[in-house]
C-alpha positions as CSV (number, residue, x, y, z in Angstrom):
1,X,224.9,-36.4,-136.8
2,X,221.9,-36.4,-134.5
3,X,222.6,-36.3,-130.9
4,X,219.2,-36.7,-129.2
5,X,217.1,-39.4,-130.4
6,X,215.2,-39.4,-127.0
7,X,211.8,-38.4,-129.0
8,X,209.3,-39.8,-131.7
9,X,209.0,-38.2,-135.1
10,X,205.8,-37.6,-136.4
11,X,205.9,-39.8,-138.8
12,X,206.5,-42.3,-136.4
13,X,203.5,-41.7,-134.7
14,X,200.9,-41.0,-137.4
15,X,202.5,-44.6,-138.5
16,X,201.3,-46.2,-135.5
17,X,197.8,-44.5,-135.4
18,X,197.5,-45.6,-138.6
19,X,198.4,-49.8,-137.4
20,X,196.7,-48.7,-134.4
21,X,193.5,-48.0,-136.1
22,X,193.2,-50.3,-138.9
23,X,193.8,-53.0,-135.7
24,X,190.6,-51.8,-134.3
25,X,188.8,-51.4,-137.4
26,X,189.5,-55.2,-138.1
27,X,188.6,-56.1,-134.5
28,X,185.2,-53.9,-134.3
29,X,184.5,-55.7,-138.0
30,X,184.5,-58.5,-136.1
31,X,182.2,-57.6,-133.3
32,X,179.4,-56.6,-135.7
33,X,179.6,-59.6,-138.0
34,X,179.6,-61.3,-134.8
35,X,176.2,-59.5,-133.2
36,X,174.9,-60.0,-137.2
37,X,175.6,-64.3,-136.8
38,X,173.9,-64.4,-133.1
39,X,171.1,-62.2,-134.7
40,X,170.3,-64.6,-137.5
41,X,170.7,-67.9,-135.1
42,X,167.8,-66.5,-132.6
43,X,165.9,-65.4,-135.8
44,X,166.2,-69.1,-137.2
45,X,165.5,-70.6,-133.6
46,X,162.5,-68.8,-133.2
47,X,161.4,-69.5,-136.5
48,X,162.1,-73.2,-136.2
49,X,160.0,-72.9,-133.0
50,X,157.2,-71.9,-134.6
51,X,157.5,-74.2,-137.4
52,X,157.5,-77.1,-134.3
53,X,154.3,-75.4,-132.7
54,X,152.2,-75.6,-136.5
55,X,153.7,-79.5,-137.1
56,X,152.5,-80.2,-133.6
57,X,148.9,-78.8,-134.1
58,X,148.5,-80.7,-137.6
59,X,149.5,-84.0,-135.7
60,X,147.3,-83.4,-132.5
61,X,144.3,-82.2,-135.8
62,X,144.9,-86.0,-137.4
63,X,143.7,-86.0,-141.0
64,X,140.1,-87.2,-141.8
65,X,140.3,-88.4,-145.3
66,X,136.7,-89.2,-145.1
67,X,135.2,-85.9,-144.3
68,X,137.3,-84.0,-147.6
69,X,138.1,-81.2,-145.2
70,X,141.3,-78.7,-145.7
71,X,143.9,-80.8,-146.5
72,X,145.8,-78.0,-143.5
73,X,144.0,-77.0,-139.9
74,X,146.2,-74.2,-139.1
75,X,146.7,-72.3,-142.6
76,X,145.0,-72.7,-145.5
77,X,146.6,-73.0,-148.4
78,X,145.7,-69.8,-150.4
79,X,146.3,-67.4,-147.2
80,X,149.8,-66.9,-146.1
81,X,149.9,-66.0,-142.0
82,X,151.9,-63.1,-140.5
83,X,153.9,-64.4,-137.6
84,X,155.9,-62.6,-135.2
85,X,159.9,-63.5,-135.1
86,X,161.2,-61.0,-132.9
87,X,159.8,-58.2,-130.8
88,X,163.4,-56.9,-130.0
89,X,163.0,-57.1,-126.1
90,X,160.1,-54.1,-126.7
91,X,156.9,-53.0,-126.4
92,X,156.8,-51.2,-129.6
93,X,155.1,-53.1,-132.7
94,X,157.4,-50.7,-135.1
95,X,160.8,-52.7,-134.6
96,X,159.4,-56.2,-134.4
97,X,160.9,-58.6,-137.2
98,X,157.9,-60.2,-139.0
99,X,157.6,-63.3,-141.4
100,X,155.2,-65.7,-143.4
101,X,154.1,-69.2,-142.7
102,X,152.7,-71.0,-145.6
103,X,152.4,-74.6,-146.5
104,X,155.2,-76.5,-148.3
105,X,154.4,-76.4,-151.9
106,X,156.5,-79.6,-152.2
107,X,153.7,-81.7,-150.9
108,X,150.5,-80.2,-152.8
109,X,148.7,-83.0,-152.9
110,X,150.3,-85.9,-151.4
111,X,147.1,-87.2,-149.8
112,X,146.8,-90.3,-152.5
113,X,149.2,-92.0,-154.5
114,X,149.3,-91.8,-158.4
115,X,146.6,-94.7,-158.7
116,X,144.1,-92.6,-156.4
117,X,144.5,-94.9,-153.4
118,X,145.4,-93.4,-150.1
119,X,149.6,-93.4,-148.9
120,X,149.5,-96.1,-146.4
121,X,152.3,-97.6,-144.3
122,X,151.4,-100.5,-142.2
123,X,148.0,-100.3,-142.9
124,X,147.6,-97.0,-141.9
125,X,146.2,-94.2,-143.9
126,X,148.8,-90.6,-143.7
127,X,149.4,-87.4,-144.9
128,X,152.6,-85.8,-145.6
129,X,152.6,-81.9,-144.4
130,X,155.4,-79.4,-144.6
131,X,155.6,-75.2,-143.8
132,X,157.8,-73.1,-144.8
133,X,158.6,-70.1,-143.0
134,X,160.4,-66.8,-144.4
135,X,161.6,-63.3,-143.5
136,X,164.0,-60.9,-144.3
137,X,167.2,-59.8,-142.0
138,X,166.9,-55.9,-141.2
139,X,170.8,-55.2,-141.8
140,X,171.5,-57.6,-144.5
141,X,167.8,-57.4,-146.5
142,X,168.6,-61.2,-147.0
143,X,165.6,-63.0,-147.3
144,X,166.0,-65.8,-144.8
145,X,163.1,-69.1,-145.2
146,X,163.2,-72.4,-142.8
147,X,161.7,-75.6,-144.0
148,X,159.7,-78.6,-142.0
149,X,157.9,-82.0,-142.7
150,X,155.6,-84.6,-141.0
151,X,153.5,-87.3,-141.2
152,X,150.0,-87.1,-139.8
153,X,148.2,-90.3,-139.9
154,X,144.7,-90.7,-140.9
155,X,141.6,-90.9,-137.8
156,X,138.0,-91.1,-139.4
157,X,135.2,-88.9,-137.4
């Protein structure tokens, strides 16, 4: 019946723009979920940084159990601090990704054992600290927190 089937019919090609596109939708999906994961992991690395430089300050600080002094050196307990996560590679303060360091509050008051007497381990007077560190992602609004503990062992002034 038909003699030259040399061409494409147009429903041939809006066909393939159609597999064409939802290909590339599919890949580009991928890309940006992608960019969102990396995001995140150097969010959580830099956050887990920070919670390393704060455990390393308490530990270098010692706890004086004699003195009755803040049971933190770096934040008190009441006063959450604003730290910096990510400056975005600018000079800007408008786009930079800020959080909240505060101590645990799974260690409160972990200075003495029930009885009153101080935690020991081989006869050595400690305190157990923790932080807690939190923001929010910009794309996802997912509120994002990272947790750390130590020991710091007692030194008397």
């Amino acid at each position: 019946m038909y003699k030259n089937t040399k061409g494409v019919t147009l429903v041939e090609t809006l066909i393939s723009i159609f597999l064409v596109s939802a290909l590339l939708v599919g890949v580009l999906g991928a890309f940006f979920i992608s960019a969102l994961s990396a995001s995140h992991a150097r969010h959580r690395q830099a956050a887990l940084n920070m919670l390393d430089n704060y455990i390393a300050r308490e530990i270098r600080a010692g706890y004086d159990a004699d003195s009755g002094g803040d049971y933190y050196v770096t934040v008190s307990s009441g006063d959450p601090v604003s730290v910096l996560i990510d400056d975005r590679g600018t000079a800007s303060t408008a786009d930079d990704l800020m959080g909240t360091i505060t101590p645990d509050p799974y260690y409160p008051n972990n200075v003495e054992n029930a009885d009153g007497t101080m935690i020991k381990q081989d006869d050595l007077s400690y305190k157990i600290i923790g932080f807690v560190i939190s923001w929010t992602e910009d794309y996802t609004k997912n509120t994002c927190s990272e947790r750390a503990g130590t020991y710091v062992v007692h030194h008397s002034t």
